[in-house]
BASE-185283 format. One line per field, with one value per residue: y, x, z of N, C-alpha, C in turn; residue number from 1. Coordinates in nm, 4 decimals, m for minus. Atoms other than C-alpha are relative to their C-alpha. Layout:
BEGIN
n_north: (Y;...)
n_east: (X;...)
n_up: (Z;...)
ca_north: (Y;...)
ca_east: (X;...)
ca_up: (Z;...)
c_north: (Y;...)
c_east: (X;...)
c_up: (Z;...)
seq: (NUM;...)
***
This chain:
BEGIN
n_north: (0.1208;0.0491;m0.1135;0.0853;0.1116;m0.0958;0.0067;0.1554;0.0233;m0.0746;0.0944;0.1689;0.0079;m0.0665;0.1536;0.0510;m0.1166;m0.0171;0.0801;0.0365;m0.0713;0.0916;0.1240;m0.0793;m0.0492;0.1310;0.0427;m0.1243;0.0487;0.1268;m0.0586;0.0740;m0.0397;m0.0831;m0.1467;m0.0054;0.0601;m0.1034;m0.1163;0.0330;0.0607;m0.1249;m0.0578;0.0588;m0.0474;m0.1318;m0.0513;0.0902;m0.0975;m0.0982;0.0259;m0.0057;m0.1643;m0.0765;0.0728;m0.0483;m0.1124;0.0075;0.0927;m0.1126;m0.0606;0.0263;0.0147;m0.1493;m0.0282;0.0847;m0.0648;m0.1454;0.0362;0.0421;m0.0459;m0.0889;0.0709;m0.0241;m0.1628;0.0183;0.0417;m0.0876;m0.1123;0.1018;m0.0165;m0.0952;m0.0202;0.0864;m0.0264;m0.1472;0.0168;0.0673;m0.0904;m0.1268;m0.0354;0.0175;m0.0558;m0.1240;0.0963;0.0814;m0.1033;m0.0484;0.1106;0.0532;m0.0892;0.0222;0.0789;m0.0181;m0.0354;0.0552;m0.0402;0.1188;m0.0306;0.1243;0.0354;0.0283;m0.1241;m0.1167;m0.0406;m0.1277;m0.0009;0.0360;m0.0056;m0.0268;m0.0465;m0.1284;m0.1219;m0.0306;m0.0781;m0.1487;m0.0110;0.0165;m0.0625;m0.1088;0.0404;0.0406;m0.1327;m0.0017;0.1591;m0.0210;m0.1210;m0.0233;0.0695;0.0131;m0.0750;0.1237;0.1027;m0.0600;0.0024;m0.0822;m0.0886;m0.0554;m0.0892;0.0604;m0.0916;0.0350;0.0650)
n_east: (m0.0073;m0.0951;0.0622;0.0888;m0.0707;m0.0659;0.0588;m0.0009;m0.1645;0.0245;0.1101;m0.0351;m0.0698;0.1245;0.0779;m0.0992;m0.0866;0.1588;m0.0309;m0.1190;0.0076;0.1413;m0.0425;m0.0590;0.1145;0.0458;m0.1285;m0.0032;0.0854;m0.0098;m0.0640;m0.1060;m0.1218;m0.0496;0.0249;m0.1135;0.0818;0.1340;0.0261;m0.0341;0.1396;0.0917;m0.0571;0.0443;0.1573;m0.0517;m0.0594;0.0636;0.1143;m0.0409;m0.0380;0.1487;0.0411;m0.0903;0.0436;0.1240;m0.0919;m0.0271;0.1431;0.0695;m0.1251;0.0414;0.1553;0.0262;m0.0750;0.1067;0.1172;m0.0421;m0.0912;0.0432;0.0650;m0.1396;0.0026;0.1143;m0.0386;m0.0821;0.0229;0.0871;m0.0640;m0.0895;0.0793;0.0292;m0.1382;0.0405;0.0816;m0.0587;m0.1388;0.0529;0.0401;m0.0575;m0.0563;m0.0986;m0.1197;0.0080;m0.0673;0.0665;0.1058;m0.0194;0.0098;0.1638;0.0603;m0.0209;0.0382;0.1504;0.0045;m0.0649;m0.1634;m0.1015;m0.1136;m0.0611;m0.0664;m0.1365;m0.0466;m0.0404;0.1227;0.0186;0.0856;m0.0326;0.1443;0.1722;0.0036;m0.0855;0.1014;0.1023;m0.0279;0.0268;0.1697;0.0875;m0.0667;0.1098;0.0494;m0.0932;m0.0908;0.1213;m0.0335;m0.1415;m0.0569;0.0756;m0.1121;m0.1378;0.0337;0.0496;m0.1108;m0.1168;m0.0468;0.0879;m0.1053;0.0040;0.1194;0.0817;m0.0414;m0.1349;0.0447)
n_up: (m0.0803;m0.1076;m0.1563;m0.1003;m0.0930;m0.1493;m0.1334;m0.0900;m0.1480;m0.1342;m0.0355;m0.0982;m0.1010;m0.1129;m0.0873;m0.1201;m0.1200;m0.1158;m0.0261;m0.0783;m0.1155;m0.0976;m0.0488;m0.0888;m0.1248;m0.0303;m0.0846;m0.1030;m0.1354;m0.1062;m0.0745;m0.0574;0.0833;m0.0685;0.0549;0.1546;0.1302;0.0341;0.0482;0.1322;0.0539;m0.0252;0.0677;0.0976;0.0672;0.0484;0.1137;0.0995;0.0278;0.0356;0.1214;0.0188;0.0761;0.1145;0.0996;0.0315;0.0361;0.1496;0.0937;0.0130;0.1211;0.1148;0.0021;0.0105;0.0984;0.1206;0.0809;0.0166;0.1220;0.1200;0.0274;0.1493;0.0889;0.0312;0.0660;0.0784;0.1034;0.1005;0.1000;0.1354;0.0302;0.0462;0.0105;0.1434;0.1281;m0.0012;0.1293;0.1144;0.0633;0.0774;0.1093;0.1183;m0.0099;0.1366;0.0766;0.0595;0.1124;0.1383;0.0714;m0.0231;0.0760;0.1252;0.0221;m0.0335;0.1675;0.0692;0.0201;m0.0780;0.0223;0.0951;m0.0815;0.0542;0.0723;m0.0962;m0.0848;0.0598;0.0412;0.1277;0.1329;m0.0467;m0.0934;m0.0278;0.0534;m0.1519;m0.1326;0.0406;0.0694;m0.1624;m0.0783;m0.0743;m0.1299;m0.0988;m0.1190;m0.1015;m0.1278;m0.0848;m0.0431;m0.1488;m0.0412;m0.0176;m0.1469;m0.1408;m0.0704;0.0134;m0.1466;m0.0139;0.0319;0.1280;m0.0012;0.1352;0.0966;0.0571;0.0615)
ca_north: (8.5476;8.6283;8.9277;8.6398;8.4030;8.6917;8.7613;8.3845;8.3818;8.6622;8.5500;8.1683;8.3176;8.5758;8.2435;8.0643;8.3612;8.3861;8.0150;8.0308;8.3079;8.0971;7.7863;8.0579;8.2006;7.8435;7.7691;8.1098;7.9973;7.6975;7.7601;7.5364;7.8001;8.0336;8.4347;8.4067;8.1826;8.3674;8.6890;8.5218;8.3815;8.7342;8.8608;8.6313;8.6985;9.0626;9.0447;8.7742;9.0472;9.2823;9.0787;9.0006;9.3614;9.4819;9.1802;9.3149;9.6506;9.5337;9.3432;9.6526;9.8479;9.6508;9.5922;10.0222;10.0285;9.7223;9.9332;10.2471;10.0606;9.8952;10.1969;10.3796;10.0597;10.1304;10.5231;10.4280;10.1682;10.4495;10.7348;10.4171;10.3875;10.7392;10.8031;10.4673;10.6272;10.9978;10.8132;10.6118;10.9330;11.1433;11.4048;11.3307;11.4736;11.7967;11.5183;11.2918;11.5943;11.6605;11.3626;11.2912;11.6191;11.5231;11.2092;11.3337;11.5170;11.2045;11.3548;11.0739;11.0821;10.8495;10.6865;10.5924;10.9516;11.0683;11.1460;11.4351;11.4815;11.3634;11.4101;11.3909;11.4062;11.7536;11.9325;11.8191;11.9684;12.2844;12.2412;12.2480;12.4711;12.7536;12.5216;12.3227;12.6459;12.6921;12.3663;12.3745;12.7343;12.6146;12.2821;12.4028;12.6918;12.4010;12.2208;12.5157;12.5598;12.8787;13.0596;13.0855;13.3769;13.3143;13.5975;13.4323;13.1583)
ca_east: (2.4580;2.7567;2.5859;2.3456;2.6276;2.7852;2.4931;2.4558;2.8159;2.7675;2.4160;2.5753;2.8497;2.5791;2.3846;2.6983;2.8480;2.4464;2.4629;2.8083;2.7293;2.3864;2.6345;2.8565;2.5645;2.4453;2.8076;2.7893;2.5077;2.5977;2.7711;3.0510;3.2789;3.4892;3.5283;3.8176;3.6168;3.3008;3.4311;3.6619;3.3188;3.1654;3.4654;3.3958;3.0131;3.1342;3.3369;3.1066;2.8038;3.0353;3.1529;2.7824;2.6896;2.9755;2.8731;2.5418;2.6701;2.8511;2.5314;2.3742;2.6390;2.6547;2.3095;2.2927;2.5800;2.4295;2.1379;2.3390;2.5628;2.2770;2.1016;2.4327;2.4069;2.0570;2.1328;2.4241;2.2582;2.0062;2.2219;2.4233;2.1107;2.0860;2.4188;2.3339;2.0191;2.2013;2.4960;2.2412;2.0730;2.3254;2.3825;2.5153;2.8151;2.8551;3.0353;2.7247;2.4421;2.6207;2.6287;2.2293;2.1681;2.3339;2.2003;1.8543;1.9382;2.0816;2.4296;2.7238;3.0895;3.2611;3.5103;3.7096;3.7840;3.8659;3.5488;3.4916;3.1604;3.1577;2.8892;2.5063;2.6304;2.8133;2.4876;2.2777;2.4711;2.4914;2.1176;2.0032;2.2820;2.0781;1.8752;2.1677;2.3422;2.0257;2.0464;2.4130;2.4035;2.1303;2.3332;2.6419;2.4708;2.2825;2.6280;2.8315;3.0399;2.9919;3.3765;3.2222;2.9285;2.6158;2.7403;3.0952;2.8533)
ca_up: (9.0950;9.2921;9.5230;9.6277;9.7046;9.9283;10.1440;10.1575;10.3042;10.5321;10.6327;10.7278;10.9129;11.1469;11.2306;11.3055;11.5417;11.6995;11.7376;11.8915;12.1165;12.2712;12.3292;12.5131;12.7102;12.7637;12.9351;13.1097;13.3163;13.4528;13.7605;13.7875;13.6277;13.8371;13.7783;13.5569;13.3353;13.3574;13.2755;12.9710;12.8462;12.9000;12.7040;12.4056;12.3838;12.3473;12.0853;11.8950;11.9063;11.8100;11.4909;11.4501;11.4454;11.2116;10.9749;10.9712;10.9164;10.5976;10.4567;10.4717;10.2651;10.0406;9.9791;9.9475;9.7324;9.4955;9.4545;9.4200;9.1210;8.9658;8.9512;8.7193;8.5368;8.4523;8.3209;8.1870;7.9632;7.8691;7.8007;7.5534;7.4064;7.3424;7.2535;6.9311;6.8145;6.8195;6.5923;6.3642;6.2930;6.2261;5.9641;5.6054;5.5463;5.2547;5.0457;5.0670;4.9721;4.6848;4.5722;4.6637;4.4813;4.1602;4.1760;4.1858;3.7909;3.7104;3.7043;3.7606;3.7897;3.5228;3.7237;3.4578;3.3458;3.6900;3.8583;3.5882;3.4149;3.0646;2.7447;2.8804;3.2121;3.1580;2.9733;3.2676;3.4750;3.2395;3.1485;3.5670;3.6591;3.8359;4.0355;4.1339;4.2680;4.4340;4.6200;4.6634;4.7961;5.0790;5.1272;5.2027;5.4651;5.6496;5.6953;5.7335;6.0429;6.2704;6.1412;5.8090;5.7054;5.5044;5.2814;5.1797;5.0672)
c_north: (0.0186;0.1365;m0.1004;m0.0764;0.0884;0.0373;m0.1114;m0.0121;0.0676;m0.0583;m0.1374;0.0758;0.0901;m0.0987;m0.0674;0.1103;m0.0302;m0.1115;m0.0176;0.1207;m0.0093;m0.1405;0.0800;0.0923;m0.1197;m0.0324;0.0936;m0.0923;m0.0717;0.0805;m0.0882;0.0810;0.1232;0.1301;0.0037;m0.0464;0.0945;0.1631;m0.0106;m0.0114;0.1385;0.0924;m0.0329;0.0400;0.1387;0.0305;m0.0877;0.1160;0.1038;m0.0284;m0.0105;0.1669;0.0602;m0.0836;0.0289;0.1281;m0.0135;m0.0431;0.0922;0.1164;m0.0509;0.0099;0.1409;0.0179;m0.1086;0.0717;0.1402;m0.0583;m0.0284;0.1355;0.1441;m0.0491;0.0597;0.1226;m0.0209;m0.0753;0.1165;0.1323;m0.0803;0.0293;0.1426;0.0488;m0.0671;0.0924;0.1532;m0.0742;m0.0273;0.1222;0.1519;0.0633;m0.0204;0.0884;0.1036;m0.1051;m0.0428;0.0643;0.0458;m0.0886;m0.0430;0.1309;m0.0092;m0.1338;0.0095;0.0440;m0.0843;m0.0097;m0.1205;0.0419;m0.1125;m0.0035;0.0004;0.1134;0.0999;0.0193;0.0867;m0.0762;m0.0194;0.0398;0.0675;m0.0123;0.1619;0.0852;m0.0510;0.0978;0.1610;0.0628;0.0762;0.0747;0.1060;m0.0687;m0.1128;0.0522;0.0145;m0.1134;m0.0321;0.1125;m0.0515;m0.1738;0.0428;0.1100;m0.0897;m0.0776;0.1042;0.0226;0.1493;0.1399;0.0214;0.0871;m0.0273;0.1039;m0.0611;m0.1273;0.0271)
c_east: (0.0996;m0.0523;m0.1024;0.0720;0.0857;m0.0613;m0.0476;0.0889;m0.0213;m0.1322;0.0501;0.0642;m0.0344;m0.0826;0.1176;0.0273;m0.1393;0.0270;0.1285;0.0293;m0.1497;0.1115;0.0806;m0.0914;m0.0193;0.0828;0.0180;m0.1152;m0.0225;0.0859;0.0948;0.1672;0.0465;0.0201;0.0663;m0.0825;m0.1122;0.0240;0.0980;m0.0982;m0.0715;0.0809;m0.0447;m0.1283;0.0103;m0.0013;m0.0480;m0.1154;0.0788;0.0202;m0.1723;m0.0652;0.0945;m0.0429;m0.1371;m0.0220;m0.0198;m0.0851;m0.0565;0.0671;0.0313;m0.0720;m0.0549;0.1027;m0.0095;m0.0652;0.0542;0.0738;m0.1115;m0.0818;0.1055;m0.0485;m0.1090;0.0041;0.1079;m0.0312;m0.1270;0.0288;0.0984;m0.1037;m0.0441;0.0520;m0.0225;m0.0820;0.0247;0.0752;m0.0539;m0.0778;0.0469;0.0108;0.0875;0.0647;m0.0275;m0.0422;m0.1362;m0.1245;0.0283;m0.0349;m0.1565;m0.0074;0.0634;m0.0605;m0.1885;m0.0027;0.0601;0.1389;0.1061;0.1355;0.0590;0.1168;0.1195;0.0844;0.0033;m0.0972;m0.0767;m0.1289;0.0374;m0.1559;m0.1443;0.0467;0.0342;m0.1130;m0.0938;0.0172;0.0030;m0.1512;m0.0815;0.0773;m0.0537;m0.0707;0.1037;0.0293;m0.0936;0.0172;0.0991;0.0100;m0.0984;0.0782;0.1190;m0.0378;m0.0395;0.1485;0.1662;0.0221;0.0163;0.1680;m0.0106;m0.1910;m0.0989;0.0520;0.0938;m0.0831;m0.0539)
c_up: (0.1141;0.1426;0.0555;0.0976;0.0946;0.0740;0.0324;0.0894;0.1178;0.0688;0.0822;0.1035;0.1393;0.0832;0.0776;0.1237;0.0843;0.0528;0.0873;0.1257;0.1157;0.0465;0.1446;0.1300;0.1148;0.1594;0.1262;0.1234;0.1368;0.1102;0.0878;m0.0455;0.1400;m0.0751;m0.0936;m0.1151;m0.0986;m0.0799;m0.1414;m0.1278;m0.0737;m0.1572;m0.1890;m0.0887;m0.0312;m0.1120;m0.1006;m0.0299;m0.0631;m0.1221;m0.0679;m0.0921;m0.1066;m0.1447;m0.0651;m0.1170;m0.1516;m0.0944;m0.0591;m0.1206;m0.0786;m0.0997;m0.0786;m0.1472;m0.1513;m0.0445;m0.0821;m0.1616;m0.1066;m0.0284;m0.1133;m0.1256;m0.1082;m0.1418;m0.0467;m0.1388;m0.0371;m0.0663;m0.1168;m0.0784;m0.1019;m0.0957;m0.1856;m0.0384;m0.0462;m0.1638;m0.1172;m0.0473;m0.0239;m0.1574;m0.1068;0.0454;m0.1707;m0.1030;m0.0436;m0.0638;m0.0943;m0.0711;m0.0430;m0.1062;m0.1562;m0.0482;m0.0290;m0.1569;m0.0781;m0.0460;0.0483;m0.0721;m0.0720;0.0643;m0.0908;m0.0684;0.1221;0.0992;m0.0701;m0.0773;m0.1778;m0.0540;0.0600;0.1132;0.0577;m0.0255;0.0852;0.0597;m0.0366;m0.0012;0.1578;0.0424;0.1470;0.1317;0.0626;0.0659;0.0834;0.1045;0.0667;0.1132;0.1657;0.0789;0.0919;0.0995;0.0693;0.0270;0.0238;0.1405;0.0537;m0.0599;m0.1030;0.0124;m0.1159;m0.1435;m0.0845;m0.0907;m0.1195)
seq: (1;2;3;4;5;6;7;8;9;10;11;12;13;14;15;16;17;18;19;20;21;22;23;24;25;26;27;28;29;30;31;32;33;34;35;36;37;38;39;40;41;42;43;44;45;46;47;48;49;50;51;52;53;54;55;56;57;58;59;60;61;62;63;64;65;66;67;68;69;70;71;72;73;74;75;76;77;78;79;80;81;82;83;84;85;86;87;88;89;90;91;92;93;94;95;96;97;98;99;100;101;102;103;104;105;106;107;108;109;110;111;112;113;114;115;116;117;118;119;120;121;122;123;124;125;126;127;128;129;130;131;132;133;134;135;136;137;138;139;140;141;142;143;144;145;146;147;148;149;150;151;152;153)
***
């Protein structure tokens, strides 16, 4: 709303100046004025076309640099955009594929004994060992960072 009400402003005050450099013509014409006058007059309409044209000018630059901003805006809200559905589909974390992969043999950490595997959760985990390591061992290469070697894994 307010880039309208600023080439409204500029806009009025181009009409006024036009308008006030036709009353000044107007006056020029007549010929009851002496040279001094006339070429004061002359001076005036000058420097009214001149504000005129610079007002124009700035309309214009604006106008360029509006389009030039909204057009950041624009790419800015679409690399945001990008940026959200990047974050919302990021990668678990080690932590949470372990967890998904024990949860998949039913395995759970008894809270109240620490986090540690207790009874029928412990001979799961003995029972499935093999293909856990299996799953862990390709886990922990897909999330491994590049200062460690698939070997050390």
């Amino acid at each position: 709303m307010r880039k309208k009400d600023a080439e409204r402003t500029i806009n009025i005050e181009v009409r006024e100046k036009n308008t006030e450099v036709k009353v000044l013509k107007t006056q020029l014409k007549s010929r009851q004025m002496n040279d001094a006058e006339r070429s004061e007059l002359n001076t005036r309409i000058t420097i009214l076309l001149t504000v005129i044209d610079e007002q124009k000018k700035l309309l214009k630059i604006s106008k360029e640099r509006r389009k030039s901003l909204e057009e950041k805006v624009a790419s800015s809200r679409k690399l945001l955009d990008t940026l959200k559905a990047e974050r919302d589909s990021a990668e678990s974390s080690l932590v949470a594929d372990i967890e998904l992969l024990l949860k998949i043999f039913a395995i759970k950490h008894a809270a109240y004994y620490g986090g540690d595997c207790n009874g029928v959760f412990c001979r799961r985990l003995v029972g499935n060992a093999a293909e856990i390591v299996e799953q862990l061992r390709a886990i922990t290469k897909s999330k491994k960072d590049d200062s460690c070697e698939d070997s050390e894994i």
